[in-house]
Backbone bond lengths (Angstrom), bond angles and torsions (degrees), N, CA, C in turn:
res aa  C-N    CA-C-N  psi(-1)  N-CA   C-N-CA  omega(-1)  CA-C   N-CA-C  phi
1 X - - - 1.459 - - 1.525 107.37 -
2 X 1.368 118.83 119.16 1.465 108.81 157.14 1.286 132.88 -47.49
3 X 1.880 111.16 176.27 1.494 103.15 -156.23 1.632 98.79 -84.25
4 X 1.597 97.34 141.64 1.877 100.52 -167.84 2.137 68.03 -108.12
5 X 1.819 67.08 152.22 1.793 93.45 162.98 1.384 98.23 -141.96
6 X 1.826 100.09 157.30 1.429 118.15 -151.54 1.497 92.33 -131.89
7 X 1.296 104.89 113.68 1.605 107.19 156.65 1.704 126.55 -126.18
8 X 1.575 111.22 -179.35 1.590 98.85 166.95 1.161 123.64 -73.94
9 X 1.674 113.93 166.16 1.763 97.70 -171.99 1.518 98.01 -104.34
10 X 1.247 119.36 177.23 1.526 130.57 -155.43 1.095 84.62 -125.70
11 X 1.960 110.19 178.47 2.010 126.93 155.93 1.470 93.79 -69.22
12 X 1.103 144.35 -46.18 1.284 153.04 -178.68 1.382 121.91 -40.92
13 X 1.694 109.36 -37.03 1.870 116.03 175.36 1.356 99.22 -75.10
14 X 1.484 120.71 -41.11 1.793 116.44 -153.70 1.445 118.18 -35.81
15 X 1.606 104.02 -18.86 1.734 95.05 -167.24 1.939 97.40 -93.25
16 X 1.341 129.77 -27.43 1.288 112.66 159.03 1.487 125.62 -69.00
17 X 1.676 111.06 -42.62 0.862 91.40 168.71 1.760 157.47 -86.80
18 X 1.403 110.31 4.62 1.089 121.36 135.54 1.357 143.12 -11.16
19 X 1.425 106.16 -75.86 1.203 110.54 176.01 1.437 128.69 -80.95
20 X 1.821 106.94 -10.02 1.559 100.04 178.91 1.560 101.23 -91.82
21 X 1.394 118.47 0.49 1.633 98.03 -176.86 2.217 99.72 -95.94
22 X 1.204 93.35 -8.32 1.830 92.46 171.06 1.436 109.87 -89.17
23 X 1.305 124.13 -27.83 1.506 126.49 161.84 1.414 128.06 -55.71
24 X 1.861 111.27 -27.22 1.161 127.93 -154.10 1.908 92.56 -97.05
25 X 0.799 107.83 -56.51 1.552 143.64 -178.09 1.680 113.98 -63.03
26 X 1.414 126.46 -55.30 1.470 117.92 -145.76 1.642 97.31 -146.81
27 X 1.363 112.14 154.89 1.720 98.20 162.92 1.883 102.35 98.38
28 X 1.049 99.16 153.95 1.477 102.22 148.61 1.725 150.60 -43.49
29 X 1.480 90.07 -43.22 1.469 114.43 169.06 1.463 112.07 -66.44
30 X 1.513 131.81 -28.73 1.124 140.61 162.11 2.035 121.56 -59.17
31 X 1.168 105.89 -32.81 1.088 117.57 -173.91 1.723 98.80 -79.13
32 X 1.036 110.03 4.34 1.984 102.99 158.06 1.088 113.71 -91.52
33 X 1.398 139.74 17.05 1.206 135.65 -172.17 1.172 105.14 -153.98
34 X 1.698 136.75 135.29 1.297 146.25 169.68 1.334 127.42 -28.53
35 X 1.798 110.76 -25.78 1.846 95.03 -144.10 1.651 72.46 -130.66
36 X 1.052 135.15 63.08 1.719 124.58 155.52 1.419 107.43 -125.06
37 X 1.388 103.16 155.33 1.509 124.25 -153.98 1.722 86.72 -105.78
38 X 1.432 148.43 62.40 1.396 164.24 -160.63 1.493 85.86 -104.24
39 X 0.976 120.52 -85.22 1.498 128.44 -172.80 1.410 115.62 -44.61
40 X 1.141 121.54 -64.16 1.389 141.69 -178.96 2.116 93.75 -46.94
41 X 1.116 137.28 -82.39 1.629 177.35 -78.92 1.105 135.49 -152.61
42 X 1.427 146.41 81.65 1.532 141.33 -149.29 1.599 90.02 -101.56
43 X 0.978 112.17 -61.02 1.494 124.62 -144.54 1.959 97.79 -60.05
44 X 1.478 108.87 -166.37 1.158 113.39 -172.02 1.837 106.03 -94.89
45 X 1.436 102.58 143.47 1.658 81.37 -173.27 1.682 108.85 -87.16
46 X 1.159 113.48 -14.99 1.721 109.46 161.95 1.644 120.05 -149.15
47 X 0.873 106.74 -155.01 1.830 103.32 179.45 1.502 96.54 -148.47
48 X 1.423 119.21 159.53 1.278 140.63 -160.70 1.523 93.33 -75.52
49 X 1.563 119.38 -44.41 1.389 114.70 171.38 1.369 128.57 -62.36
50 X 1.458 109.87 -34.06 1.534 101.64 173.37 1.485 106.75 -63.93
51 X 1.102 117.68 -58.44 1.525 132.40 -175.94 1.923 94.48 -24.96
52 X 1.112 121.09 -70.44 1.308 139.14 -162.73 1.459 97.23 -47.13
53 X 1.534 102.27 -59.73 1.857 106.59 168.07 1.275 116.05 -29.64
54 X 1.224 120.70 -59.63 1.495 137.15 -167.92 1.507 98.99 -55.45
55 X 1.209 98.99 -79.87 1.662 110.99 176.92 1.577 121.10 -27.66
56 X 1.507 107.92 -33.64 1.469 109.00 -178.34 1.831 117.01 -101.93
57 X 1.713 110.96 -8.97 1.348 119.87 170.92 1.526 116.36 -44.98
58 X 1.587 145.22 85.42 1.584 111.46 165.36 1.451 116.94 -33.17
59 X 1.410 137.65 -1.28 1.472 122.36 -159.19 1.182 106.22 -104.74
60 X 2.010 126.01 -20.32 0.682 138.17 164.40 1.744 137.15 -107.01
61 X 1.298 136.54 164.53 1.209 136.76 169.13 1.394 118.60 -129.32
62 X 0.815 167.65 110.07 1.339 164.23 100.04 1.665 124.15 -16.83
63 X 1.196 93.80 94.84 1.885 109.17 -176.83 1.490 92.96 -89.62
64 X 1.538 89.88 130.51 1.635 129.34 168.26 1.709 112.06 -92.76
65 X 1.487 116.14 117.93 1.595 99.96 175.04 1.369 92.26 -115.32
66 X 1.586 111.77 139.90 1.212 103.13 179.02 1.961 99.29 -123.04
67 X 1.544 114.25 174.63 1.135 109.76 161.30 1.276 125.74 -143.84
68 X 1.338 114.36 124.52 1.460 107.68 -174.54 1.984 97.21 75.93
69 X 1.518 159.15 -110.42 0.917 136.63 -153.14 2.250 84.61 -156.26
70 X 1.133 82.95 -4.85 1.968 92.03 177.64 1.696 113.40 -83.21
71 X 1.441 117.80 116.83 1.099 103.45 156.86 1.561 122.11 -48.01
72 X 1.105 136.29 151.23 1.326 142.16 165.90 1.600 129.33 -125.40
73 X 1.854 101.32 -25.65 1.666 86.74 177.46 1.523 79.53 -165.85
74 X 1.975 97.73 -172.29 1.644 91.03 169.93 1.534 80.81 -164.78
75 X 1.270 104.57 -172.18 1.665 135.56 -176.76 0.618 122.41 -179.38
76 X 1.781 125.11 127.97 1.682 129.62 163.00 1.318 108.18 -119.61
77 X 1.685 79.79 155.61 1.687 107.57 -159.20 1.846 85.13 -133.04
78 X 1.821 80.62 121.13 2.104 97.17 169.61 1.368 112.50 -120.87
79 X 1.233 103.51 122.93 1.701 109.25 172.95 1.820 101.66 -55.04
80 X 1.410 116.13 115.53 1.504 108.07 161.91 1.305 123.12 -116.39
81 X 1.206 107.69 0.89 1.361 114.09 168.23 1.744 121.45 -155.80
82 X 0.844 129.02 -179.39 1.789 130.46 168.05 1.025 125.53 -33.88
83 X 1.376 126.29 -49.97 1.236 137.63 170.42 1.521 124.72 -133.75
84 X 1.433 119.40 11.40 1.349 164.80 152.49 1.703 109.46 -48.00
85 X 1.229 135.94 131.06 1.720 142.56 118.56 1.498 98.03 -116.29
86 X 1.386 66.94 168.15 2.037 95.96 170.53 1.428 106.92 -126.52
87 X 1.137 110.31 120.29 2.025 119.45 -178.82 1.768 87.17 -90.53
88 X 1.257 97.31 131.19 1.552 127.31 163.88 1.286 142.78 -135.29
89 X 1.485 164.16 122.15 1.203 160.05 118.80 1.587 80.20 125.10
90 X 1.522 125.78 57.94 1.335 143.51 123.81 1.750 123.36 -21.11
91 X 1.738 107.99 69.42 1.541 98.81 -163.96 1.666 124.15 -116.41
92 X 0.791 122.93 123.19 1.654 126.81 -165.45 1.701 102.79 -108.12
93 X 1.259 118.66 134.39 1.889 119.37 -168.88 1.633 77.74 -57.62
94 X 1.452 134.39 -175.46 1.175 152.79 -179.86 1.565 120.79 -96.39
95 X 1.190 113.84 -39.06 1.284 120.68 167.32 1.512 113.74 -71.45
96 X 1.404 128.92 -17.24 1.667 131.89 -168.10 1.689 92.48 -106.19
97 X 0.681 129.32 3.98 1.425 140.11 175.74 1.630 111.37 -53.54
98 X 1.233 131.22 138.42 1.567 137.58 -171.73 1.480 104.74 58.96
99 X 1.250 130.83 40.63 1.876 126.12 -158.54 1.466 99.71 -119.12
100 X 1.894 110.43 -15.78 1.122 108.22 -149.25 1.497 140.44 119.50
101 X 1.422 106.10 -49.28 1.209 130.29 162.51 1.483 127.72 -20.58
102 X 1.249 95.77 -50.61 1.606 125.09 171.15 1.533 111.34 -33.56
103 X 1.659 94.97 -83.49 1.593 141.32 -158.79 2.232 82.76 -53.64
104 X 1.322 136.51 -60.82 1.382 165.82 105.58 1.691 100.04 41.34
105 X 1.407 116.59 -91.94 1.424 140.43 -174.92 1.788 87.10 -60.95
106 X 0.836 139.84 -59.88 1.949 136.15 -151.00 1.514 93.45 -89.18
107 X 1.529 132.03 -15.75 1.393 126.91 -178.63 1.325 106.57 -82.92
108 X 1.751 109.48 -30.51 1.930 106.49 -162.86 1.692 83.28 -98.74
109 X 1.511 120.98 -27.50 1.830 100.05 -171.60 1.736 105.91 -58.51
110 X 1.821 112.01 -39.17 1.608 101.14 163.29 0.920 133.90 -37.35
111 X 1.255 117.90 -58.89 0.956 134.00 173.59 1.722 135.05 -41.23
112 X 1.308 87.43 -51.38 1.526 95.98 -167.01 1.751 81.60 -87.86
113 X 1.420 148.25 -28.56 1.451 125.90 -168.10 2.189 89.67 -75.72
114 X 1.345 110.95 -28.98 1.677 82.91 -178.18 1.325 124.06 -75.07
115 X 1.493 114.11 -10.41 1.325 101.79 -166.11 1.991 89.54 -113.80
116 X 1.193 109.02 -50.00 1.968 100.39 170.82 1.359 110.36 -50.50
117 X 1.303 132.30 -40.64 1.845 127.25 -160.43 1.636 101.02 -112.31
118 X 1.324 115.87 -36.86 1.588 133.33 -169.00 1.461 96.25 60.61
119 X 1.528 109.41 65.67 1.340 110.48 147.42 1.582 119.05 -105.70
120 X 1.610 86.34 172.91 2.012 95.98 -159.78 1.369 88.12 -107.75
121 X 1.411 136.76 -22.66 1.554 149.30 -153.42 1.447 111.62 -152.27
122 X 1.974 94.34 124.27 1.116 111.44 -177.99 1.564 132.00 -101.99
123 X 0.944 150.53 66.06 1.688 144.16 -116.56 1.869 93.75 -93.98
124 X 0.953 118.18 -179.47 1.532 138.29 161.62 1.448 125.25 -176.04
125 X 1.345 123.44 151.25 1.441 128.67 167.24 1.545 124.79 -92.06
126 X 1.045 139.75 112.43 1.346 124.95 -179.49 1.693 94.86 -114.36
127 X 1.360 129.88 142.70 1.599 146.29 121.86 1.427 86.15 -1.20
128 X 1.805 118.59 116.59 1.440 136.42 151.38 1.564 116.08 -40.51
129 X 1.669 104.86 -56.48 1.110 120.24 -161.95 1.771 103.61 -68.04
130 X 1.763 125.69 -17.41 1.440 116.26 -162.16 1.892 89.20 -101.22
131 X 1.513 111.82 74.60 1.215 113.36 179.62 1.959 103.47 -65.01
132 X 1.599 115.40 -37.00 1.423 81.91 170.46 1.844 126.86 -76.21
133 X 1.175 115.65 -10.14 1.527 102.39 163.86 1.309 115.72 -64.95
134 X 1.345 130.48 -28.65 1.755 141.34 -171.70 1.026 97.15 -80.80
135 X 1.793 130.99 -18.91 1.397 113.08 -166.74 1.389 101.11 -97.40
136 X 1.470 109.95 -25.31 1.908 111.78 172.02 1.083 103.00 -89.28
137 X 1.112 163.25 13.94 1.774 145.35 137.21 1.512 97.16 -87.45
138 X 1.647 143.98 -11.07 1.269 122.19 161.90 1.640 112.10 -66.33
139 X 1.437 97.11 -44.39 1.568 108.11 176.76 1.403 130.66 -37.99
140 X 1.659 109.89 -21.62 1.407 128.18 -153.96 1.676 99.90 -118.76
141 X 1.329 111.41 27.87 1.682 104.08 -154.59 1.564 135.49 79.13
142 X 1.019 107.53 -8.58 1.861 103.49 -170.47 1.727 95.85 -102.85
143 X 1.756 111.51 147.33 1.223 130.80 -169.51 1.359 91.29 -131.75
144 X 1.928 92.28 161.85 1.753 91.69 172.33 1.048 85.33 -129.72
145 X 1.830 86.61 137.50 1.641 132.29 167.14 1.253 112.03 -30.19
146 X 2.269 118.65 -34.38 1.384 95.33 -142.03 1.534 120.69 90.59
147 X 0.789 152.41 -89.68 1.453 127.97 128.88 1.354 126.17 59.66
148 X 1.115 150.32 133.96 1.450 150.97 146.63 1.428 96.78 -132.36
149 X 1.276 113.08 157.66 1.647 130.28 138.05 1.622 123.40 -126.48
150 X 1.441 128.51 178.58 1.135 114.21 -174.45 1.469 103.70 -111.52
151 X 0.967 109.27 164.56 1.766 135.83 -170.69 1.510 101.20 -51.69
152 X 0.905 150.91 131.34 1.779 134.32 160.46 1.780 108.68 -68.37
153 X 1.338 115.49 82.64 1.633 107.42 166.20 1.680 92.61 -175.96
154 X 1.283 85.08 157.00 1.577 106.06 165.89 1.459 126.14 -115.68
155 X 1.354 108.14 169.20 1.737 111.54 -36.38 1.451 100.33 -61.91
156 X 1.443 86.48 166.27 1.529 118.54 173.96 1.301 136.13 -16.38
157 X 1.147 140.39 89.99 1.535 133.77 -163.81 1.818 112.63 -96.41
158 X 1.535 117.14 66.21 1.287 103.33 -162.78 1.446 122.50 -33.63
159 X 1.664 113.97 -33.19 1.604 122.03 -153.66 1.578 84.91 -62.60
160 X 1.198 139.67 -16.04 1.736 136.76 -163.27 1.380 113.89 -117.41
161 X 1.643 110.54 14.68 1.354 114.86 178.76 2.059 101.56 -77.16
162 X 1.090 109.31 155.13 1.429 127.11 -160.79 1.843 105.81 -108.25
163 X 1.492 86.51 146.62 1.867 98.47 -170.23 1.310 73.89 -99.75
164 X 1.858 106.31 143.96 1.623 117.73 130.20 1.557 119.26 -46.53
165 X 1.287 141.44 132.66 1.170 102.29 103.18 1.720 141.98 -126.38
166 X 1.025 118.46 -130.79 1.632 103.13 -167.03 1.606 107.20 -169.45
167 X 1.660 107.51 123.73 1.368 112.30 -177.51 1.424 102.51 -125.25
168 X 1.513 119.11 143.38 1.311 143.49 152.96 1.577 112.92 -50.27
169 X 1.331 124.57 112.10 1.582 111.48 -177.82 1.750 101.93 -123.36
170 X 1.456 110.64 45.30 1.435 113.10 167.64 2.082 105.61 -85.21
171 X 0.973 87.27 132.94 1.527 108.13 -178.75 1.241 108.79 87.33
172 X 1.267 140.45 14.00 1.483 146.86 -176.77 2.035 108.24 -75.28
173 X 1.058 84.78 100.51 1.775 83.66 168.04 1.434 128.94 -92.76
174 X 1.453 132.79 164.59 0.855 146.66 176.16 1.791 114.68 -84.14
């Protein structure tokens, strides 16, 4: 893979990035790649407006990696507590999928939450049921709390209730 560079995202990305996190996530086009919730998921996994939200939170960042002049993936990182983020919407295009990319985007979101938020702890939610995505973020350092939360929809779909888990990010560089 050529050299990807990682920056913050702007109001200015929302209209690319949009559409690669519904490609990544939902649809057909998702089903080229291991880690989309297609099966599980009809609906849209965000909207151009939330996105924009994100983009304008100080609490949050959303890193863009691009390569060569192509978006390719993204990640946001939210301060939720003192020494606390939350890693979210972890997205790789579908076809670049198993390349690496992955392992890449979750090394600089550490990164950038210890030295942007100066947190020591990184939390996340994954889908119970996508035990091989839970088994590659165990792979990478992250444990579960134990923990559940519930799905955001009604009513309630337990089979889509969400594992913690939880990584140590002492010695994590930028």
């Amino acid at each position: 893979m050529s050299e990807i560079v990682f920056r913050p995202a702007t109001p200015d990305d929302v209209a690319a990035l949009h559409p690669l996190i519904e490609r990544a996530y939902r649809g057909d086009t998702a089903k080229a790649g291991w880690t989309h919730e297609a099966d599980l998921l009809f609906d849209d996994r965000t909207s151009a407006e939330e996105l924009s939200g994100l983009i304008a939170d100080p609490d949050r960042v959303v890193l863009l990696a691009h390569r060569d002049d192509d978006l390719v993936g993204c990640v946001q990182v939210a301060r939720t507590g003192e020494d606390l983020t939350y890693l979210g919407m972890l997205t790789v295009e579908p076809g670049l999928q198993a390349a690496g990319l992955g392992r890449r985007l979750l090394a600089a979101a550490e990164a950038e939450a210890a030295v942007r938020f100066g947190a020591r702890r990184m939390e996340m939610t994954v889908i119970q049921r996508r035990t091989e995505l839970i088994a590659w973020y165990e792979r990478r350092g992250y444990a579960r709390t134990g923990e559940t939360r519930p799905f955001p929809v009604a009513p309630p779909r337990p089979e889509l209730d969400f594992v913690v888990l939880e990584k140590g990010l002492q010695g994590t560089r930028p």
